[in-house]
C-alpha positions as CSV (number, residue, x, y, z in Angstrom):
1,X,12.0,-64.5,2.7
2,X,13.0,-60.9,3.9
3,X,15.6,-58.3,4.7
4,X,16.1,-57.9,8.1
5,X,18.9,-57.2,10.6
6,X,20.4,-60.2,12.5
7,X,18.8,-59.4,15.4
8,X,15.2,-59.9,13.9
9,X,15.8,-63.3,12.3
10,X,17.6,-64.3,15.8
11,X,14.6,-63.5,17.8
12,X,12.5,-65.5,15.3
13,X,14.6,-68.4,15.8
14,X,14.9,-67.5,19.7
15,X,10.7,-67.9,19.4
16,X,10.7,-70.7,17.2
17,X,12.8,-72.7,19.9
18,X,10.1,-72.4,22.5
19,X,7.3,-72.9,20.5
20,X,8.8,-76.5,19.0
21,X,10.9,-79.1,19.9
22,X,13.1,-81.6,17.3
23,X,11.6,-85.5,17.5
24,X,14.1,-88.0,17.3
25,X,15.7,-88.7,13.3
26,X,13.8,-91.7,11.7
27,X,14.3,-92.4,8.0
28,X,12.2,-92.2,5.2
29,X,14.2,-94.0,2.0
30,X,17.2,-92.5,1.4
31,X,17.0,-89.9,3.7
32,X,16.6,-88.7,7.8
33,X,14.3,-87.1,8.2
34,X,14.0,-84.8,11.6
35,X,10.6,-83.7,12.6
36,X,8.9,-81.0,14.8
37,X,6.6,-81.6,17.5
38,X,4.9,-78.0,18.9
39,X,4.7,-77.6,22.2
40,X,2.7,-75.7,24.9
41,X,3.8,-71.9,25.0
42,X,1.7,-68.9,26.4
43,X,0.1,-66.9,23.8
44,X,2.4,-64.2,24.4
45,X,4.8,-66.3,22.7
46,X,2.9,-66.8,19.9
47,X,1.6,-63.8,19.3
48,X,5.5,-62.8,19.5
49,X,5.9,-65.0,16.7
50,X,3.3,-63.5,14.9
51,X,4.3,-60.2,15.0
52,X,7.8,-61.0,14.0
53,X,6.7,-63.4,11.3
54,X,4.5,-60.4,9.9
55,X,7.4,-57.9,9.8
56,X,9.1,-60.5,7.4
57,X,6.6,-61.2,5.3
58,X,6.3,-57.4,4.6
59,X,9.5,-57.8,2.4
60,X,9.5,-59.4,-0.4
61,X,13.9,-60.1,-0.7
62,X,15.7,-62.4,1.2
63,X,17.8,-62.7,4.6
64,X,21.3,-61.8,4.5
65,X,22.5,-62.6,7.6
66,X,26.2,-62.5,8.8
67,X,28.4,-65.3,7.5
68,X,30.6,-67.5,10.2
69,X,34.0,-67.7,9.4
70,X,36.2,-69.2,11.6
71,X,33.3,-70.0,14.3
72,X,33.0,-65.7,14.4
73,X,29.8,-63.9,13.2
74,X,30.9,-61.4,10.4
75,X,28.8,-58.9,9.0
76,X,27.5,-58.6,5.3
77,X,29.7,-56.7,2.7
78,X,29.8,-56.4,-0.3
79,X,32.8,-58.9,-2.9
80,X,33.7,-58.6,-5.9
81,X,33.5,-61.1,-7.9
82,X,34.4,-60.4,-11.8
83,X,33.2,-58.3,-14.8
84,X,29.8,-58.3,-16.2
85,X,31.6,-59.8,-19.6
86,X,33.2,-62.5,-17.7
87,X,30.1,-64.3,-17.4
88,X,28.0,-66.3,-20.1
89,X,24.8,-65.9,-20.2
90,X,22.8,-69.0,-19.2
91,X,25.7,-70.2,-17.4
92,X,26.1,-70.3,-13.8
93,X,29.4,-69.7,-11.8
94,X,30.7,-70.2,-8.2
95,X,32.5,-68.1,-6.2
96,X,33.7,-68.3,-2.8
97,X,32.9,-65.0,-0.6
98,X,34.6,-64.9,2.8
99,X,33.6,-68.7,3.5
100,X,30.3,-68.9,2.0
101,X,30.2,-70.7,-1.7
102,X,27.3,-68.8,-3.8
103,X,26.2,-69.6,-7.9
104,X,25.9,-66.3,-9.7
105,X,23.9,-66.6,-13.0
106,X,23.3,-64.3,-15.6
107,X,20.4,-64.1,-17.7
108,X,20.5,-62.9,-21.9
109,X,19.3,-59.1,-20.8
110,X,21.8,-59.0,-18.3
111,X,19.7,-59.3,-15.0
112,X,22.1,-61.6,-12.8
113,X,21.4,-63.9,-9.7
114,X,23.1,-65.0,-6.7
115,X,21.8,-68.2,-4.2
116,X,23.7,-70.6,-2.4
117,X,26.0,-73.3,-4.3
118,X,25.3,-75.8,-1.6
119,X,21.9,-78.0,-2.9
120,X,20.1,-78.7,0.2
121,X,18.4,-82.1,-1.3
122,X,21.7,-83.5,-2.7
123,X,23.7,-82.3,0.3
124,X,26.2,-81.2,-2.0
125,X,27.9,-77.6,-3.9
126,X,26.8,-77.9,-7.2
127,X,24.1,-75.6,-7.8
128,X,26.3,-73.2,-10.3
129,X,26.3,-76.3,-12.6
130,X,22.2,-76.5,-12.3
131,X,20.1,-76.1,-15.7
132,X,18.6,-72.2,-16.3
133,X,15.5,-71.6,-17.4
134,X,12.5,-70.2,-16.9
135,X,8.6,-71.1,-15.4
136,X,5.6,-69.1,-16.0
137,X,7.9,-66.1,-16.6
138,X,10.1,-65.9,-13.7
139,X,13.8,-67.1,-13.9
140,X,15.0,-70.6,-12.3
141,X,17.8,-72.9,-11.7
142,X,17.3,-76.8,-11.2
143,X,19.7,-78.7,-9.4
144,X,21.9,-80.5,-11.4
145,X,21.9,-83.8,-9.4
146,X,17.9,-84.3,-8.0
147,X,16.6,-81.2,-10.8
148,X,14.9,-79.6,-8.1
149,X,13.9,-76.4,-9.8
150,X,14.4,-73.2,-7.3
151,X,12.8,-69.4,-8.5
152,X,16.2,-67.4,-8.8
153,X,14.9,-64.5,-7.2
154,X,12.9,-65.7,-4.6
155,X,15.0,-69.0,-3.4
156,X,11.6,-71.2,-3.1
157,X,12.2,-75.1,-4.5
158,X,9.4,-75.0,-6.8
159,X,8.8,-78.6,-7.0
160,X,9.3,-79.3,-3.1
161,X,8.1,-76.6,-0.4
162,X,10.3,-78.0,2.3
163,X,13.7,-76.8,0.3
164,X,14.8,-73.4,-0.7
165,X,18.1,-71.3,-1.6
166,X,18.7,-68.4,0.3
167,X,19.5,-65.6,-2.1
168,X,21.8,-62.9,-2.2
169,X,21.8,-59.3,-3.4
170,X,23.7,-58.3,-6.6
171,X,24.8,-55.0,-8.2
172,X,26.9,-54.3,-11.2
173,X,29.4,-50.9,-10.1
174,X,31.5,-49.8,-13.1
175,X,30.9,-53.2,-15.0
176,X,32.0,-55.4,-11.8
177,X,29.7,-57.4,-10.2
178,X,29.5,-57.3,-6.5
179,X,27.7,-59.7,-4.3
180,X,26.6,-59.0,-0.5
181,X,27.4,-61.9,1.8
């Protein structure tokens, strides 16, 4: 996962378009799933790909693209959301920044965490009521409904490759924590 500007995620997404194609839905259990069949591109496509897909793995944060509201791209700021004293430690909380729900969680030494509310497994927001802890050293959150477990500052499901959170930056100005989304 990177920073990048819109533009750069839209032309990997603008590649990754030609390259594959969706298959038709067919279910496995509970769930649809949709697969991805590649399909013939020059390799000047591909090596487009490559080249963008090695610019974002340069970075080590994740994408923070604009947020639709209203069927309009809007561009990234940065909310408000409450005072560092407002929140428990261990506890997660949602918020609602211009039409994107995200769970902020604050650790014991004050480091704090922002990644999507909406749990991509259960299909539902609930991720600010998901169980904090830790695995080998590194801060997580596990869904409250499935217990996925997702690395708070990287996103990645760490018990299912295919899932992951996208995370937002966070900063603490004059004891008020602000979120870009």
């Amino acid at each position: 996962m990177t920073v990048t500007s819109p533009p750069l995620a839209d032309g990997v997404r603008a590649v990754l378009s030609r390259c594959y194609t969706p298959v038709p839905q067919r279910k496995r259990g509970a769930h649809s799933v949709v697969g991805y069949q590649h399909t013939a591109v020059s390799l000047a496509l591909e090596e487009q790909l490559m080249s963008l897909t090695a610019v974002i793995e340069r970075h080590e944060t994740t994408v923070v693209e604009p947020a639709w509201v209203h069927g309009h791209r809007q561009p990234a700021q940065w909310h408000q959301i409450c005072r560092l004293e407002d929140l428990e430690p261990f506890w997660g909380e949602a918020a609602l920044l211009g039409g994107v729900q995200v769970a902020l969680v604050r650790l014991p030494d004050d480091r704090l965490f922002a990644v999507d509310h909406y749990d991509p497994l259960a299909q539902a927001h609930v991720m600010a009521r998901g169980i904090v802890g830790s695995k080998q050293g590194r801060p997580t959150l596990a869904s409250p409904i499935n217990k996925q477990v997702y690395d708070l500052a990287t996103g990645k499901c760490l018990s299912d490759d295919s899932l992951a959170l996208r995370c937002y930056p966070v900063r603490v100005l004059q004891g008020v924590i602000e979120v870009l989304a």
